[in-house]
Backbone as CSV, one residue per row, in Angstrom:
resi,resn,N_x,N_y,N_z,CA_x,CA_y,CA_z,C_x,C_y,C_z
1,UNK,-39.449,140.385,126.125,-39.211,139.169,125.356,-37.705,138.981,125.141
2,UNK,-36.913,137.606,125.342,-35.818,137.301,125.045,-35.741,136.841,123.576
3,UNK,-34.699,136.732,123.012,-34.662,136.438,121.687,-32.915,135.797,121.985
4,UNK,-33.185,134.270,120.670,-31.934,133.723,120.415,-31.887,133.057,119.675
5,UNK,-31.086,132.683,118.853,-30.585,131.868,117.691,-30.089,130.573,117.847
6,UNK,-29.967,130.081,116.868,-29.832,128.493,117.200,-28.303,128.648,116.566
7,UNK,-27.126,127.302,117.094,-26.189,127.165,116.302,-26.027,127.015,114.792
8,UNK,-27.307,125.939,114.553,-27.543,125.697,113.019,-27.580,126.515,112.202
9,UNK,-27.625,128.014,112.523,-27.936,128.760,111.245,-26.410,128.818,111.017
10,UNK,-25.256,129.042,111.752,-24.321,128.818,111.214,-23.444,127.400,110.505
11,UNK,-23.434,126.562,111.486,-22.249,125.352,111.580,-23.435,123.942,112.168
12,UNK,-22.978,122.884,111.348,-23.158,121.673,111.738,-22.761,120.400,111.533
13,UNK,-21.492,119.743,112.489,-22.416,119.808,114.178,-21.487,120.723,114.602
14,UNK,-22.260,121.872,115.617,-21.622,122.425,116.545,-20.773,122.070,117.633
15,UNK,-18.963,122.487,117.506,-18.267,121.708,118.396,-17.578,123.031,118.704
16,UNK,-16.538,122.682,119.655,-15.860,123.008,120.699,-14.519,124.448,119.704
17,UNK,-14.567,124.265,118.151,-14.070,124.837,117.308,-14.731,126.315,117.422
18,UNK,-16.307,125.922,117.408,-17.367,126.972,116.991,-17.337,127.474,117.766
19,UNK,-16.647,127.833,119.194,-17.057,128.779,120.179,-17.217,130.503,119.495
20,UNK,-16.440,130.684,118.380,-16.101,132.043,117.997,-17.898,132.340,117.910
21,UNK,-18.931,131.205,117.856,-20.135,132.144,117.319,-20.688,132.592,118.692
22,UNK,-20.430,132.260,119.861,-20.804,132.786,120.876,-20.039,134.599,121.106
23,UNK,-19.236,134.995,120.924,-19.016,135.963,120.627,-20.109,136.759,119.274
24,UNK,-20.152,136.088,118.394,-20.387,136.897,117.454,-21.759,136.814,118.035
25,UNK,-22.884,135.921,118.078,-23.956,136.457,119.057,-24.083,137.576,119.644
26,UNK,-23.582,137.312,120.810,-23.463,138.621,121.576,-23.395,140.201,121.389
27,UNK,-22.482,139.940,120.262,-22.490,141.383,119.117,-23.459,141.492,118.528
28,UNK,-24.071,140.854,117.785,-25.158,141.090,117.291,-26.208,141.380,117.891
29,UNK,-26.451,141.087,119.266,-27.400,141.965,120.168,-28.377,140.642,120.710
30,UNK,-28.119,139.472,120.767,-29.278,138.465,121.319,-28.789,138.168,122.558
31,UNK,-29.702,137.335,123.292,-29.939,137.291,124.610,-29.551,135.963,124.945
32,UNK,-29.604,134.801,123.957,-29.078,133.679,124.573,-28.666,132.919,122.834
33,UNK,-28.219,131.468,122.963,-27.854,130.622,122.457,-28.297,129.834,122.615
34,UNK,-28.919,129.145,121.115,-29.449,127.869,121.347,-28.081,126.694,120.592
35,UNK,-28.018,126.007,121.335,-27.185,124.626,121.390,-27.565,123.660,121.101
36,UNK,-27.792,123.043,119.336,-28.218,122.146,119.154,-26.977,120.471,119.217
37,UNK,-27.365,119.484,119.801,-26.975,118.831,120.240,-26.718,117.333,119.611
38,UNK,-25.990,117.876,118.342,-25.605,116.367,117.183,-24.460,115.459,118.399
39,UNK,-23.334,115.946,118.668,-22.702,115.049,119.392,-22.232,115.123,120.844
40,UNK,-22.334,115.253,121.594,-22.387,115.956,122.644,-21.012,115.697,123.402
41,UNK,-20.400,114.502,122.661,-18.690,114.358,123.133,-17.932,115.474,122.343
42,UNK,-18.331,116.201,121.271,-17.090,116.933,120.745,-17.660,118.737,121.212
43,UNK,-18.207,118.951,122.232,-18.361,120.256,123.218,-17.529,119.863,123.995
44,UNK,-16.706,121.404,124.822,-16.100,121.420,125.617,-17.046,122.443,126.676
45,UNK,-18.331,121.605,127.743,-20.036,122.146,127.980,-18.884,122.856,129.252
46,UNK,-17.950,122.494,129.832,-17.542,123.631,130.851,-17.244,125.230,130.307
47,UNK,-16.201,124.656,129.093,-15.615,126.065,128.481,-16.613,127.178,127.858
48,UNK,-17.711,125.751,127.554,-19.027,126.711,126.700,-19.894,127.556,127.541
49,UNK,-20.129,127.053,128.519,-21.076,127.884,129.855,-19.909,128.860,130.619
50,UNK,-19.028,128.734,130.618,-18.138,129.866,130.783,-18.124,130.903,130.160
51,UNK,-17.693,130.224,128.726,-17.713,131.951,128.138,-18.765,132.628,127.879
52,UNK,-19.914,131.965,127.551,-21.483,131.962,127.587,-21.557,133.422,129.097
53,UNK,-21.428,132.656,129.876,-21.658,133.527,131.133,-20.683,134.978,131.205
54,UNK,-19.709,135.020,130.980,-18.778,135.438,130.274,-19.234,137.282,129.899
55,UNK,-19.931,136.853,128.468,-20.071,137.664,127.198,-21.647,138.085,128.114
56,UNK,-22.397,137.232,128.714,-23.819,137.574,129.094,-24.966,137.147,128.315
57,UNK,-24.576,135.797,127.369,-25.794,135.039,126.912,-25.991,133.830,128.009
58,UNK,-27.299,133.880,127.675,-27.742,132.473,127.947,-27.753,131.004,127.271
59,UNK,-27.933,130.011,127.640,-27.848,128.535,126.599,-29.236,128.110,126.604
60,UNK,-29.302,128.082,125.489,-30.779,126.625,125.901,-30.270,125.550,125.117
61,UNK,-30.954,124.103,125.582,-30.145,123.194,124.428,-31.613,122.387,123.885
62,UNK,-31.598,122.321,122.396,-32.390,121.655,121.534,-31.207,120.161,121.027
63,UNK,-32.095,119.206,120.744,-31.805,117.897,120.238,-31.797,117.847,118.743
64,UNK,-31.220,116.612,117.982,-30.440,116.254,116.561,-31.345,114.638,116.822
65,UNK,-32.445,114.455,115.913,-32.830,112.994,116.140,-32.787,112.216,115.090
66,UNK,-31.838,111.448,115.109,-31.653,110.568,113.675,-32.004,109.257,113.577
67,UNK,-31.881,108.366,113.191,-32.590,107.281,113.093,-32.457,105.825,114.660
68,UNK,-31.202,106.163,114.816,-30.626,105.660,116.073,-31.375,106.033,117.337
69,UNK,-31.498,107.201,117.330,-32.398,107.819,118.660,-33.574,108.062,118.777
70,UNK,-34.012,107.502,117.863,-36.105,106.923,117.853,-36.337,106.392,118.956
71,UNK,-36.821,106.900,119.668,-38.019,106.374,121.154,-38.941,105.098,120.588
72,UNK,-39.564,105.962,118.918,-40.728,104.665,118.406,-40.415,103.532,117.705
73,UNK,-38.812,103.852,117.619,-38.728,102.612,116.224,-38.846,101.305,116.891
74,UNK,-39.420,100.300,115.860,-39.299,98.770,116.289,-37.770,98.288,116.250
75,UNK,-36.746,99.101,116.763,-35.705,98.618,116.825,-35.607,99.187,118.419
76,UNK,-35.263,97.979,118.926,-34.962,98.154,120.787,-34.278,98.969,120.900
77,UNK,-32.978,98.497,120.311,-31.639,98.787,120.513,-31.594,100.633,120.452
78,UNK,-32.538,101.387,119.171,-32.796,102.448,118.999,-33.254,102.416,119.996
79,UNK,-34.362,102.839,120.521,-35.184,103.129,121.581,-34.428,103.180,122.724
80,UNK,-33.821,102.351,122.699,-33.121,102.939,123.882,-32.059,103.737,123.726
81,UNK,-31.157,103.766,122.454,-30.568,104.567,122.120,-30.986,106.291,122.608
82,UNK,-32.132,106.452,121.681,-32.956,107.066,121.791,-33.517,107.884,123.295
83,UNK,-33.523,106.932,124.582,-33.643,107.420,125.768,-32.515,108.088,126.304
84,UNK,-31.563,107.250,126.038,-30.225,107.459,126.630,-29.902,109.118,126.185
85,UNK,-30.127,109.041,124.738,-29.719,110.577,124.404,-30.577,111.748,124.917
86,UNK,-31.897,111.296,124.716,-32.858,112.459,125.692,-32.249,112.687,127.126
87,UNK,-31.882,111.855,127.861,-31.203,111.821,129.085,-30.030,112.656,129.178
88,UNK,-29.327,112.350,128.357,-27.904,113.222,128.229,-28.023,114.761,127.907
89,UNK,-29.127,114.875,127.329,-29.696,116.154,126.767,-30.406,116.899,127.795
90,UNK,-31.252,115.924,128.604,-31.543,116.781,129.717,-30.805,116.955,131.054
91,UNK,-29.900,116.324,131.379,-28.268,116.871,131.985,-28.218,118.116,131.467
92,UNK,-27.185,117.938,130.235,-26.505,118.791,129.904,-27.524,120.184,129.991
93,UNK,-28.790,120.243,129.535,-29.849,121.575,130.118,-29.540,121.503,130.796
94,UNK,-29.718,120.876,132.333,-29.566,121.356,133.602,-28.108,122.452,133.894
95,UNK,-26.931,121.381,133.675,-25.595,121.917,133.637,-25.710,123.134,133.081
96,UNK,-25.989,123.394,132.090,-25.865,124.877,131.291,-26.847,125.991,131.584
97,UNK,-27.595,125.520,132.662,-28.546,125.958,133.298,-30.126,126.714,132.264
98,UNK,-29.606,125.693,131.143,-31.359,125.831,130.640,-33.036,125.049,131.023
99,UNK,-33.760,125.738,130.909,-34.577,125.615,131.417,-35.393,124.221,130.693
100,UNK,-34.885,124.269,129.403,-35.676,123.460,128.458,-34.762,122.770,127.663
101,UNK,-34.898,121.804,127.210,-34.249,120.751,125.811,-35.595,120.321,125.375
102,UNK,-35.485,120.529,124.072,-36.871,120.528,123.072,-36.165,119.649,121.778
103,UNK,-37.040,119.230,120.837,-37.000,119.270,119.802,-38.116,117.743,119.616
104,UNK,-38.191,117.163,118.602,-38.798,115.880,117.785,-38.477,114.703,118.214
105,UNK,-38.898,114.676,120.047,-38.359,113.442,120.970,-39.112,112.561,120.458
106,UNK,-39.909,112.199,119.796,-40.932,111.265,119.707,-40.088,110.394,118.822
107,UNK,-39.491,111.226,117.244,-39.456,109.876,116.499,-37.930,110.688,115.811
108,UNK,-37.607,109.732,114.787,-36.434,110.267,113.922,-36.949,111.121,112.888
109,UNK,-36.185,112.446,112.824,-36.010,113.336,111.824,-36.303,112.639,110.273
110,UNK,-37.340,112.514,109.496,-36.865,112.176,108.171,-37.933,110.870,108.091
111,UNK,-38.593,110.360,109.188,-38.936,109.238,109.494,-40.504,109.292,108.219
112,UNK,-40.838,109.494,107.269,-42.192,109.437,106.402,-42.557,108.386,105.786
113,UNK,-43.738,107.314,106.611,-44.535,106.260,105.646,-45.305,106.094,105.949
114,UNK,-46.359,105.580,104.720,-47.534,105.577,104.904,-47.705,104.154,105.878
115,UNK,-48.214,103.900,107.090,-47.888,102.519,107.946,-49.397,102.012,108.419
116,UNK,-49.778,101.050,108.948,-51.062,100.664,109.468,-51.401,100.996,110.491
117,UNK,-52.376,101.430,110.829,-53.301,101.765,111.718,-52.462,100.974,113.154
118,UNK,-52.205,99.728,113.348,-51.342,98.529,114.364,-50.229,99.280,114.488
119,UNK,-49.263,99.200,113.233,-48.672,99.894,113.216,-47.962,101.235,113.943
120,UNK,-48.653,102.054,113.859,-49.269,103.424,114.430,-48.957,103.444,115.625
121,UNK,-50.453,102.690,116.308,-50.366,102.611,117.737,-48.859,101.367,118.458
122,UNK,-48.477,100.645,117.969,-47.300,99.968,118.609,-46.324,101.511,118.533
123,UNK,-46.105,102.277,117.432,-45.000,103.192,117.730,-45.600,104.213,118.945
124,UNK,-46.763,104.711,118.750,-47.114,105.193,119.623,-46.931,104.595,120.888
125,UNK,-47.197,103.624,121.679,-47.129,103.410,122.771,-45.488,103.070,123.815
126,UNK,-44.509,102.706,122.010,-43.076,102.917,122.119,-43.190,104.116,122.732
127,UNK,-43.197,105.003,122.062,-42.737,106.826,122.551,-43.505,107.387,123.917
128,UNK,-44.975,106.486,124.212,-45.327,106.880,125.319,-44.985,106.709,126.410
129,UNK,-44.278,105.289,126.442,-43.606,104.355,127.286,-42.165,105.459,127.750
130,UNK,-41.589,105.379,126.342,-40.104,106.429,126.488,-40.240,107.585,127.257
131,UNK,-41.424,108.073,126.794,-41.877,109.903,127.211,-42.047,109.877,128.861
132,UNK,-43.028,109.022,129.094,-42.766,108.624,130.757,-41.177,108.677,131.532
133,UNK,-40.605,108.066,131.333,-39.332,108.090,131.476,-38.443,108.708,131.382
134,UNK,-38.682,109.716,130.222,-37.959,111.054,130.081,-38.699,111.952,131.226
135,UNK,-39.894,112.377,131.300,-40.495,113.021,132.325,-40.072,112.658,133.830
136,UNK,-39.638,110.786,134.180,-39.067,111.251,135.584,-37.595,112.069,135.759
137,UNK,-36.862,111.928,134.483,-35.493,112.204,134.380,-35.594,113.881,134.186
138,UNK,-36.900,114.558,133.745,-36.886,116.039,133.213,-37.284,116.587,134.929
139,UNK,-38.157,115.881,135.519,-38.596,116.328,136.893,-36.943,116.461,137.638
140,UNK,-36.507,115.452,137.501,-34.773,115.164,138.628,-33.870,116.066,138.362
141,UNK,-34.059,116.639,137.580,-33.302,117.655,136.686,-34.091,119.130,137.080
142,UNK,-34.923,119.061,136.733,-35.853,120.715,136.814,-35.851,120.958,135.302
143,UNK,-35.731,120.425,134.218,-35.655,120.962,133.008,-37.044,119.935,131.836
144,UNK,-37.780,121.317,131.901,-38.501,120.561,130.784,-38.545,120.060,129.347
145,UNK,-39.290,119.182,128.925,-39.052,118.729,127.813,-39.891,119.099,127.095
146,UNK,-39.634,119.901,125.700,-40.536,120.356,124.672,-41.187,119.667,123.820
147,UNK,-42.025,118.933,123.348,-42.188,118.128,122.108,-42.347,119.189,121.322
148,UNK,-41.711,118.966,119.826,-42.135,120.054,118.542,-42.834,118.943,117.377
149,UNK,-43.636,119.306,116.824,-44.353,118.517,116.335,-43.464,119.412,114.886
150,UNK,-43.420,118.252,113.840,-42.660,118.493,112.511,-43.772,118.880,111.590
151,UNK,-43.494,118.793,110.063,-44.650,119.138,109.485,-44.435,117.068,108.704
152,UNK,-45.300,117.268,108.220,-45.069,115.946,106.969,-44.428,115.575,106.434
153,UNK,-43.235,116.442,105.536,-42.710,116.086,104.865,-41.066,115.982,105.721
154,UNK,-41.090,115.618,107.136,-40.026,115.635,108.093,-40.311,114.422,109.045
155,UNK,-41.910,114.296,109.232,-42.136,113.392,109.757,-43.546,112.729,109.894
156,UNK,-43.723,111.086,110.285,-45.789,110.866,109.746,-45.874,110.736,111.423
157,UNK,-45.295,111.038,112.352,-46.075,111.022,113.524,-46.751,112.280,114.616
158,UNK,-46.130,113.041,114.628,-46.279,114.152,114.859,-46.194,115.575,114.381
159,UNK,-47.220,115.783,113.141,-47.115,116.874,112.929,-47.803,118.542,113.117
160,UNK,-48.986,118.024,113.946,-49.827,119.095,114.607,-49.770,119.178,115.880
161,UNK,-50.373,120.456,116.677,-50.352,120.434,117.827,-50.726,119.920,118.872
162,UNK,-52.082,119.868,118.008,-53.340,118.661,118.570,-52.549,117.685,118.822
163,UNK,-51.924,117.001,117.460,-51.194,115.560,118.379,-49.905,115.421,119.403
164,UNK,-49.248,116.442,119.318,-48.481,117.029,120.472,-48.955,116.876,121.559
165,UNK,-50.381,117.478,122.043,-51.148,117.750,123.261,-51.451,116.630,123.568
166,UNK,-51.787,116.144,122.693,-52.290,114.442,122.516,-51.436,113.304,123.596
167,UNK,-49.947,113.438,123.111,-48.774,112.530,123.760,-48.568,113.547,124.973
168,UNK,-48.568,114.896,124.924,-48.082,115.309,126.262,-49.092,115.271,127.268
169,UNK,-50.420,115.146,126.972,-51.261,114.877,128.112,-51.611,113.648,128.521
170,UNK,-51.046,112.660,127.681,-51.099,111.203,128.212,-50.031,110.896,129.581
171,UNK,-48.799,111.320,129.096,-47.678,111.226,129.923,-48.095,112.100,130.993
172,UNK,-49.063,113.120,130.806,-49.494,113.959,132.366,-48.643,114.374,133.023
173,UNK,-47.582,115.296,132.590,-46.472,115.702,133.375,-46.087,117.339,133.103
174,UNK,-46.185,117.820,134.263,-45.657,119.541,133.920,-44.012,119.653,133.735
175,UNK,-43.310,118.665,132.824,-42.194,118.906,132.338,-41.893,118.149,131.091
176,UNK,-42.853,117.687,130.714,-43.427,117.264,129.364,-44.609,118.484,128.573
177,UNK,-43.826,119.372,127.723,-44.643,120.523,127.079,-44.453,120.934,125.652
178,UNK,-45.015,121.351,125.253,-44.861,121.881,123.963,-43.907,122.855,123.180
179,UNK,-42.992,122.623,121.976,-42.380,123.340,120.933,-42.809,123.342,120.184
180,UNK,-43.397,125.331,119.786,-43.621,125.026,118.511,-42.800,125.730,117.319
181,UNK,-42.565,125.130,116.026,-41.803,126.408,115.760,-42.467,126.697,114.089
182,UNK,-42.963,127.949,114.169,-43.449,128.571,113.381,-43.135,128.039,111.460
183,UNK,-42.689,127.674,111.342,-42.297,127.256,109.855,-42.816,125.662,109.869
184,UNK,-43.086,125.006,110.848,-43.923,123.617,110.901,-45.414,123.866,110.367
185,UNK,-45.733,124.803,111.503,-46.870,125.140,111.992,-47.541,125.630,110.854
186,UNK,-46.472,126.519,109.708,-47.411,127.491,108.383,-47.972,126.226,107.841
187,UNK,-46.781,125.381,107.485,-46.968,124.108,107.369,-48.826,123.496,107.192
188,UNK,-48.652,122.685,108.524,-49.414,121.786,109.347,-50.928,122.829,110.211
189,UNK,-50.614,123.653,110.549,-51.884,124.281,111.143,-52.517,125.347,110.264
190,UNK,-54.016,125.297,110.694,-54.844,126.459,110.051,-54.923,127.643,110.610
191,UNK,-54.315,128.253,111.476,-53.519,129.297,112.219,-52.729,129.503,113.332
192,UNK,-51.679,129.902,112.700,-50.421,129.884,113.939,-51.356,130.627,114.880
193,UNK,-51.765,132.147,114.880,-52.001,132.588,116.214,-53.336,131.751,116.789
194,UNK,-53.995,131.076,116.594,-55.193,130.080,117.235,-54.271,128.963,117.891
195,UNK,-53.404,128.420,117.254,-52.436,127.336,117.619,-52.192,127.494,118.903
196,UNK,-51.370,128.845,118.763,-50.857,129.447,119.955,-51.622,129.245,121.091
197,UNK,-52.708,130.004,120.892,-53.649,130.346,121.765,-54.249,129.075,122.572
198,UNK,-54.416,127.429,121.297,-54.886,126.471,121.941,-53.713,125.697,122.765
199,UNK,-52.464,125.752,122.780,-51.896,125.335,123.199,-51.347,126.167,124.707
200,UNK,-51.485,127.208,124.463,-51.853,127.956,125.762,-50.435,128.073,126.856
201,UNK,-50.827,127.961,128.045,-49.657,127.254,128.860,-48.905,126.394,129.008
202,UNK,-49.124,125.119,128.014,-48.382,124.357,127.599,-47.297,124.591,126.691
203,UNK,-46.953,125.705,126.165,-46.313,126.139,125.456,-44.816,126.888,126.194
204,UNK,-43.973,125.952,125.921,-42.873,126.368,126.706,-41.550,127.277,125.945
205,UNK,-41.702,126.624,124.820,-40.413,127.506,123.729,-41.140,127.807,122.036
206,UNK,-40.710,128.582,121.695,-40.731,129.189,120.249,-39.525,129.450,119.628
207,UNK,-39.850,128.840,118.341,-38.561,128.552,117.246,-39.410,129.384,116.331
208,UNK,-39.366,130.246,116.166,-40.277,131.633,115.377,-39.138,131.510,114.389
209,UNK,-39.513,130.324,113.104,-38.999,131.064,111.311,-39.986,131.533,110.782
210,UNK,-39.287,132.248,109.350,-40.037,132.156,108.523,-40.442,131.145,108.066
211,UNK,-41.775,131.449,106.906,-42.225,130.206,106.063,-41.559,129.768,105.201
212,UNK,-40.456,129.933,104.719,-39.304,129.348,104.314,-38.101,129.055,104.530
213,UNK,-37.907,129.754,106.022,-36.872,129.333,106.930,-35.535,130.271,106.698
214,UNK,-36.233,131.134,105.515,-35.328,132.262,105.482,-35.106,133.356,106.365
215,UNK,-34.677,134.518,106.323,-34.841,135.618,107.294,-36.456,136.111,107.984
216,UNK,-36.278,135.977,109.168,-38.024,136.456,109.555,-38.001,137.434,109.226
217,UNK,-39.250,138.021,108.898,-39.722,138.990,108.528,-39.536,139.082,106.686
218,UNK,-39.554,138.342,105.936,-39.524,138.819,104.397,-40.057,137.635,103.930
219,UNK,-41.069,136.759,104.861,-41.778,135.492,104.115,-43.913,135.707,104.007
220,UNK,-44.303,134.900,104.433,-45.935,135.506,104.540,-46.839,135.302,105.624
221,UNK,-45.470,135.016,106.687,-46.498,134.532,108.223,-47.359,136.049,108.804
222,UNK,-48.036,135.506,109.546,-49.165,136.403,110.460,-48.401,136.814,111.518
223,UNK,-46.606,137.401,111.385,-46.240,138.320,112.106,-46.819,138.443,113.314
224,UNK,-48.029,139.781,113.090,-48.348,140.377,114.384,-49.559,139.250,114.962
225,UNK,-50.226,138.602,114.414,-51.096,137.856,114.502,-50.298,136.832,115.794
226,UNK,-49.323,136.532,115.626,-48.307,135.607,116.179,-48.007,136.183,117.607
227,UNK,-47.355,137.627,117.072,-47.008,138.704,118.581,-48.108,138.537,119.458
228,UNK,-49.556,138.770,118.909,-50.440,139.277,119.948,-50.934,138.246,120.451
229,UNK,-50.793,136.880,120.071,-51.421,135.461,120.297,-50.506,134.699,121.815
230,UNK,-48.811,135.095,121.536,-48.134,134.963,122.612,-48.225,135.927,123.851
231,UNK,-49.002,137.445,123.339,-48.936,138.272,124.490,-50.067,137.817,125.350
232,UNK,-51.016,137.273,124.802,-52.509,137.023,125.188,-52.366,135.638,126.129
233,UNK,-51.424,134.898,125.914,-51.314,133.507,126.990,-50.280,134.065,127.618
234,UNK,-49.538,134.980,127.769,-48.588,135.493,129.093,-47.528,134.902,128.308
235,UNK,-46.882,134.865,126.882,-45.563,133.595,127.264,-44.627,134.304,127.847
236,UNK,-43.812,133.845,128.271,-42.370,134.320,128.896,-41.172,133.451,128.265
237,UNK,-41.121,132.641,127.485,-39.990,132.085,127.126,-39.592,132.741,126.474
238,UNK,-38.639,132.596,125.593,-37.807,132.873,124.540,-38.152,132.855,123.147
239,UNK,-37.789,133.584,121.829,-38.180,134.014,120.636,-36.584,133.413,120.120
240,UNK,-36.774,131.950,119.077,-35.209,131.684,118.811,-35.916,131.632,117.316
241,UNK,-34.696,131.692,116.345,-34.605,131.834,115.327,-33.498,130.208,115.056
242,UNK,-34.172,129.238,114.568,-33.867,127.832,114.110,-33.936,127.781,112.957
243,UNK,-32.818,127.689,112.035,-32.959,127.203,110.534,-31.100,127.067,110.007
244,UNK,-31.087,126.609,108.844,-29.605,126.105,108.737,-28.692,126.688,107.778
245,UNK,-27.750,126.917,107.660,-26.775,127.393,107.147,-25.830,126.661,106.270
246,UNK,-25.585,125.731,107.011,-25.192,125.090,106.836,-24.773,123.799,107.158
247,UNK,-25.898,122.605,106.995,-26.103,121.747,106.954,-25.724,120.594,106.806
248,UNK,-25.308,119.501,107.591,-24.398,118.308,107.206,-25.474,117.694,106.207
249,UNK,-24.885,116.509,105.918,-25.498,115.851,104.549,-26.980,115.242,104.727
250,UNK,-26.562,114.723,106.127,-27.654,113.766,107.087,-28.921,115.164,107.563
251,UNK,-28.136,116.180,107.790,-29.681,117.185,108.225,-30.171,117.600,106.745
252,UNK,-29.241,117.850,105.920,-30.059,118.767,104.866,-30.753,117.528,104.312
253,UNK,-30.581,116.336,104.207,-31.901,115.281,103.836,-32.805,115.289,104.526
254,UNK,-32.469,115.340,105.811,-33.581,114.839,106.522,-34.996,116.169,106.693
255,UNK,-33.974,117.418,106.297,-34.828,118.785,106.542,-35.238,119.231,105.269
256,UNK,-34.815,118.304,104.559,-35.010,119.014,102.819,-34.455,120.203,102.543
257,UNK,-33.118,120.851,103.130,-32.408,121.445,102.615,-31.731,121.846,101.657
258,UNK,-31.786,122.300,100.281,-31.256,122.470,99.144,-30.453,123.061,98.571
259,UNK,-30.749,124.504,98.863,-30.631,125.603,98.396,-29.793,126.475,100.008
260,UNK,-29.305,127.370,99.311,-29.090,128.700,100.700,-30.426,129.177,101.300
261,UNK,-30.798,129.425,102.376,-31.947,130.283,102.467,-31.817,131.630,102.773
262,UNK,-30.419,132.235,102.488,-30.811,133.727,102.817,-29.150,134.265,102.402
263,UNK,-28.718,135.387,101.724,-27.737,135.813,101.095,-26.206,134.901,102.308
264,UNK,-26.403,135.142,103.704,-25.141,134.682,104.548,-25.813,133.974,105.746
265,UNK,-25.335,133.614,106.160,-26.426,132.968,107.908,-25.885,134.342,108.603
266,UNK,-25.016,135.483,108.873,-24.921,136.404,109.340,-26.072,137.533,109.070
267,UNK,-26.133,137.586,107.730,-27.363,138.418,107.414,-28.215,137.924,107.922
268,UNK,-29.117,136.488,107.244,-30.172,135.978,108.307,-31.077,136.316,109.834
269,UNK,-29.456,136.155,110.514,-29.277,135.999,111.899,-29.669,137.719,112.547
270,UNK,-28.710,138.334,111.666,-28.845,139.826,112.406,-30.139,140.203,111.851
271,UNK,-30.424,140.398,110.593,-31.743,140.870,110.147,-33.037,140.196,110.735
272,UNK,-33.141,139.323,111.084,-33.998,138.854,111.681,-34.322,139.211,112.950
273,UNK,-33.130,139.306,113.474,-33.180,139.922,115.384,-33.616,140.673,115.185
274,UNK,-33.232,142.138,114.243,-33.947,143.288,113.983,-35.066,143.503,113.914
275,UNK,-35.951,142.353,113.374,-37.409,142.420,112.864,-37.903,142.064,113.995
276,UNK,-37.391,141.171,114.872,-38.146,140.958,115.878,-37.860,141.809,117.637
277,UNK,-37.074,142.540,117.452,-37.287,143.655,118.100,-38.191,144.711,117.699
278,UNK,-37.970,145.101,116.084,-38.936,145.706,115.941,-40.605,145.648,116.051
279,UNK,-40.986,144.274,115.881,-42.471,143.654,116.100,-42.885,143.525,117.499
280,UNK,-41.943,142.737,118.258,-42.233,143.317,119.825,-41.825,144.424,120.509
281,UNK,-41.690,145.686,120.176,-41.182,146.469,120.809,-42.525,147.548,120.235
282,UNK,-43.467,147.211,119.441,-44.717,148.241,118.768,-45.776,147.544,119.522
């Protein structure tokens, strides 16, 4: 099993300043970098896959979806916004030679109302329309696209897996697949390891937090329940650790960020790797 961290637990937005955490990664003993992707003009993506290659991590890159880059909103202008950036996102995977760009392509971060049934389905068929389109651009590329389904209080369109499977089997595409990441899921599902299990091969990346997004291992998830659920569908991706540190104004609203979640994002970061070497390695 690979294991990697996201930028967010330190700095956001991650720019061309932050390279020092790619070093400190590396020290700490993980296997790749996840690259979350607020602006994608203030990376310097040559210097970053350099030193990346460098030190001997890998990149994967996850997406930042704010109200502008809604696939569903009844605003055109978004929507296409919205494509354009999935597009740029799945480049830049390719370039950095990740396999995947994941995150909450469907709708904007923060997006919660109660809406009509009409409603509903017009956004829906927005994002299905979009999702098509991202899928010929994820095929041209070789890099798949994750949907992560949020929990409720992040977002009213996608927050289970079921409805994940739902949009990714409409679009019918083996580069249209599933993210899930464990702190949604305590959330929104009646068991992570069944989740797992129903989502099966469709399951391309794991954002394994805790249930409070604090350090894994010191919250009340089903741990091993989790381990043995990914050993049982073969996964082979990656084990990343996604949660924030420190938060611009616009994520910690939109994520309900408040508070610190863990004494440093260094502690976090390392203690957590620890736990999860230790859980897959028994």
């Amino acid at each position: 099993m690979k294991f990697g961290v996201s930028t967010f637990v330190w700095v956001s937005p991650f720019n061309t300043g932050s390279f020092d955490l790619i070093y400190k990664i590396k020290d700490m003993g993980y296997d790749s970098i996840e690259v979350a992707v607020e602006d994608k003009d203030i990376i310097d993506w040559a210097k970053l896959k350099r030193i990346a290659k460098e030190v001997g991590l890998s990149i994967s890159i996850s997406g930042a979806f704010g109200t502008e880059r809604d696939i569903s909103s009844d605003n055109p202008d978004f929507r296409t916004e919205g494509l354009n950036y999935i597009t740029d996102c799945i480049r830049i995977a390719s370039e950095m030679e990740s396999s995947i760009f994941g995150g909450p392509v469907y709708s904007a971060v923060g997006k919660t109302r109660l809406v009509s049934e009409e409603e509903k389905k017009k956004e829906r068929n927005w994002c299905i329309e979009n999702l098509f389109k991202a899928a010929k651009i994820a095929e041209e590329y070789g890099v798949v696209v994750g949907v992560e389904p949020l929990n409720r209080f992040e977002s009213d369109m996608v927050n289970t897996a079921d409805q994940a499977l739902s949009l990714t089997r409409e679009v019918d595409s083996s580069y249209v697949k599933i993210l899930l990441d464990t702190f949604h899921c305590n959330i929104e599902e009646k068991s992570i390891p069944k989740t797992i299990r129903k989502v099966g091969k469709d399951l391309c990346h794991v954002q394994a937090n805790e249930s409070d997004r604090g350090t894994p291992g010191t919250g009340n998830l089903d741990w091993l329940g989790i381990k043995e659920a990914l050993q049982e569908i073969e996964y082979s991706g990656s084990i990343v650790i996604e949660t924030f540190g420190a938060p611009s104004k616009e994520l910690a609203r939109a994520a309900s960020i408040w508070r610190p979640l863990a004494n440093s994002a260094d502690e976090l970061a390392s203690e957590g790797l620890a736990f999860y070497k230790k859980l897959f390695s028994s």
